[in-house]
C-alpha positions in Angstrom: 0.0 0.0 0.0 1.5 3.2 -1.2 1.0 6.7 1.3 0.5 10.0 -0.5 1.8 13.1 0.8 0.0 13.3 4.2 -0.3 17.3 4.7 -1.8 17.2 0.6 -3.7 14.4 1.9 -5.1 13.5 5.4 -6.0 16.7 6.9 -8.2 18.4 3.9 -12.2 18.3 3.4 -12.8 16.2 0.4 -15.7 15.0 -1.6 -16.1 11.3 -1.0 -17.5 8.6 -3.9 -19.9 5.9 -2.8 -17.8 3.7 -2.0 -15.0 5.6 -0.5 -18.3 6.9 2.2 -19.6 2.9 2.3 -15.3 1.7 3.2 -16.4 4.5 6.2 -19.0 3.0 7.1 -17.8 -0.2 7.3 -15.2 -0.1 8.8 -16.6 2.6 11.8 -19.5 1.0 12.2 -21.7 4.2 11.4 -24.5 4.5 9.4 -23.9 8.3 9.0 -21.2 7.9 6.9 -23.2 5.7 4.0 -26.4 7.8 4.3 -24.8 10.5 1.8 -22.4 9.5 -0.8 -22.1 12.9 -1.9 -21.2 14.4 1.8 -18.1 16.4 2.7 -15.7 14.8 5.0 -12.2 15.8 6.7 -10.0 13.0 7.3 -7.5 12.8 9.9 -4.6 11.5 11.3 -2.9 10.7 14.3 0.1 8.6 15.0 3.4 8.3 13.2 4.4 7.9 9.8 4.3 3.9 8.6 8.0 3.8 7.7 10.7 1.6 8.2 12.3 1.8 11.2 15.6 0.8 12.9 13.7 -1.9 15.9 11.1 -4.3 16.4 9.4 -5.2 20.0 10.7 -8.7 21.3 8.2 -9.0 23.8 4.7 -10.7 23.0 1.7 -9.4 23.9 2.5 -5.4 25.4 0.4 -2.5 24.7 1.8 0.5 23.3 -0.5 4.4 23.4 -0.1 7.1 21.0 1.1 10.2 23.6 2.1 12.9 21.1 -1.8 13.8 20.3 -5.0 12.9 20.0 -7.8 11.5 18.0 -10.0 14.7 17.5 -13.9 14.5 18.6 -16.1 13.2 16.1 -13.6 11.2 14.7 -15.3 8.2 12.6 -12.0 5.8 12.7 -11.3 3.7 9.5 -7.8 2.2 9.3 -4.9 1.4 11.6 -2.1 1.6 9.7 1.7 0.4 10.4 4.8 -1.2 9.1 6.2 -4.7 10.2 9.0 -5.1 7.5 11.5 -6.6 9.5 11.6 -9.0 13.0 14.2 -9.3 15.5 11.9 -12.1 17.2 11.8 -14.7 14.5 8.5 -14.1 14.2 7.3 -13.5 10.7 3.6 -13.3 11.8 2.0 -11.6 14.5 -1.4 -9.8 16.3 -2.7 -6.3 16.3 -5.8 -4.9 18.1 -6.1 -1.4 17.6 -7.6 0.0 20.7 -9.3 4.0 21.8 -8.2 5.7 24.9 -9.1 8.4 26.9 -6.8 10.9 28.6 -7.2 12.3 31.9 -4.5 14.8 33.5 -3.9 15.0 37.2 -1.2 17.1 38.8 1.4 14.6 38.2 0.2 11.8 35.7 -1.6 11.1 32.5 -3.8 8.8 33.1 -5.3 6.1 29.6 -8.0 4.4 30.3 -9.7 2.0 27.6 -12.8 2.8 26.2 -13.0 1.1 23.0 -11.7 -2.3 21.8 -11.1 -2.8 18.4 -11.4 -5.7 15.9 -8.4 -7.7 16.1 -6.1 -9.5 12.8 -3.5 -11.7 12.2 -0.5 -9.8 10.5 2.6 -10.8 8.7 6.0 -9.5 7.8 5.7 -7.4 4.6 8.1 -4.9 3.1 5.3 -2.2 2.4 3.1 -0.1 5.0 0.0 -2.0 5.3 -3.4 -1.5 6.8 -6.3 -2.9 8.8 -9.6 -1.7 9.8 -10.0 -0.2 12.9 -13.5 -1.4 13.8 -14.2 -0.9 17.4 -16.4 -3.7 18.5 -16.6 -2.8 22.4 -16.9 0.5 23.7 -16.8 3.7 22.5 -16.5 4.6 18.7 -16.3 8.1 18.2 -14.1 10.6 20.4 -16.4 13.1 22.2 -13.7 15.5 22.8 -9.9 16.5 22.7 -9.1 14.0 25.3 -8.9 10.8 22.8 -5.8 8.7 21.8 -5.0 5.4 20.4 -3.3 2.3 20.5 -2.6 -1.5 20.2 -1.8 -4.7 21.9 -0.1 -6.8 20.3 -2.4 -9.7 21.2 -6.4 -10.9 19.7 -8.4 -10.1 22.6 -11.8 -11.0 23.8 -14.6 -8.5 24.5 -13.3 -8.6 28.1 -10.1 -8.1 26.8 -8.2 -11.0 28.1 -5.6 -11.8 25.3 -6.9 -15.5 23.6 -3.1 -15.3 21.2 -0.3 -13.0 21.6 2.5 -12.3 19.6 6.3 -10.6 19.7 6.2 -7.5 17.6 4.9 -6.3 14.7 4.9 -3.1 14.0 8.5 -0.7 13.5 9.8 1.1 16.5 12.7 3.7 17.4 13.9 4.2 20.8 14.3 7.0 21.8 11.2 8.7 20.1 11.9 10.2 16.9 12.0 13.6 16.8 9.5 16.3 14.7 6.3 16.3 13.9 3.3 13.7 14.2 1.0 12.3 11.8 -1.5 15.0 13.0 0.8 17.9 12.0 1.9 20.9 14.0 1.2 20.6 17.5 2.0 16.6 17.6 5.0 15.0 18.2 6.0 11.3 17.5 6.0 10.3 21.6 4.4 6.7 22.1 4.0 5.1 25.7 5.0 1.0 26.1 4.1 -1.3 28.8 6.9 -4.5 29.1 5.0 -6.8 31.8 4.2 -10.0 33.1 1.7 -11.4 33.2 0.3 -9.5 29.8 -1.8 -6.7 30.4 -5.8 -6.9 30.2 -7.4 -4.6 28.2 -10.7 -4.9 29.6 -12.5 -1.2 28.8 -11.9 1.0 31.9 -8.4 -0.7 32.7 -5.6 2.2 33.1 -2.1 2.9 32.4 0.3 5.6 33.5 3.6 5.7 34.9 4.8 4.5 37.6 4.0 5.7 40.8 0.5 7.4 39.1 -2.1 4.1 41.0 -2.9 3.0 36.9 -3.7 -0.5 36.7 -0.6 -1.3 34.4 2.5 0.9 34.7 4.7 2.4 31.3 7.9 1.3 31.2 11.0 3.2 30.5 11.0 6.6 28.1 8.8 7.7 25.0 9.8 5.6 21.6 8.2 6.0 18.3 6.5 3.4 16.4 5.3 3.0 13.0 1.8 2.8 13.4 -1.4 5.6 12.8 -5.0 5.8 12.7 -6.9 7.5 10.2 -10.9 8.8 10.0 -13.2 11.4 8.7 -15.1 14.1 10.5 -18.2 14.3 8.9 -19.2 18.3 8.0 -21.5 19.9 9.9 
């Protein structure tokens, strides 16, 4: 799968086709998006460019959070997409369940706490960016407000989300985090938050992370990296 320039791209108002508004629909769950082929729609971004980077997770079945933006409210998510081009597991297969957060600041911690959990696929190593839906099937679907982030597990997870399969990596990383802009433009940076835990972490919706010392359920684990991974949706126009 080939990205386009995403500032010519992601974060315009376009005119969708039929079945550019039906792929929407689909893959959000929302009828709005199908009941007008001919509606105006702003797609967005948030995340980090899909591109090859220099490391790959060796630890199965972590969760990682987008903390360099958000999702923005009213946010109709389509597509997680990533890059898993190379493994330094030996795995050459792997799980992804996207996942939606919501933020909460306290006086010392950012709190995530799972509100939606998303459809879950078997991936496998490929030397192009790739994509899957991101289909929330528990939880929340759209972002109410500014306070809205994503992320994954590598791991298929039940609607209580206890991991069934879990996998090493799949998706690109740097460590540190990159520097420079996000996926979501000016304002963004490429900051992502990693849990490295055992047992595996739940993601059961309400279950927290922060860092240490913040009472989350699951603690993050050493400093920000960057990994290959974004989500994309459209805003329909008011």
């Amino acid at each position: 799968m080939a990205f386009t320039n995403r500032k010519a791209v992601w974060n315009r108002k376009v005119l969708l086709l039929g079945c550019f508004a039906g792929f929407f629909s689909a893959a959000s769950g929302s009828n709005a998006l199908a009941a007008d082929n001919t509606a105006s729609y702003t797609l967005v971004a948030a995340g980090s460019t899909p591109a090859h980077r220099s490391q790959v997770d060796e630890n199965g079945g972590q969760v990682y959070i987008y903390a360099g933006g958000h999702v923005p409210a009213g946010t109709h998510l389509a597509e997680f997409q990533y890059i898993f081009d190379f493994t330094e597991a030996g795995n050459t297969t792997g799980y992804i369940t996207p996942l939606l957060f919501e933020r909460s600041s306290g006086e010392a911690y950012t709190i995530y706490t799972v509100v939606g959990i998303g459809k879950g696929f078997e991936v496998a190593l490929n030397s192009a960016a790739r994509a899957i839906p991101f289909e929330v099937i528990e939880g929340l679907k759209v972002p109410t407000n500014a306070n809205f982030t994503f992320g994954f597990v590598n791991a298929i997870v039940n609607s209580s989300g206890a991991q069934l399969a879990a996998s090493a990596g799949t998706v690109d990383m740097d460590n540190p985090a990159d520097a420079g802009e996000g996926a979501g433009g000016t304002g963004t940076t490429n900051d992502w938050s990693v849990t490295n835990i055992g047992p595996n972490p739940i993601v059961a919706l309400g279950t927290t992370f922060g860092a240490p010392g913040s009472n989350a359920d699951y603690a993050f684990w050493g400093s920000y990296r960057t990994y290959s991974a974004r989500a994309i949706g459209a805003i329909p126009a008011q």
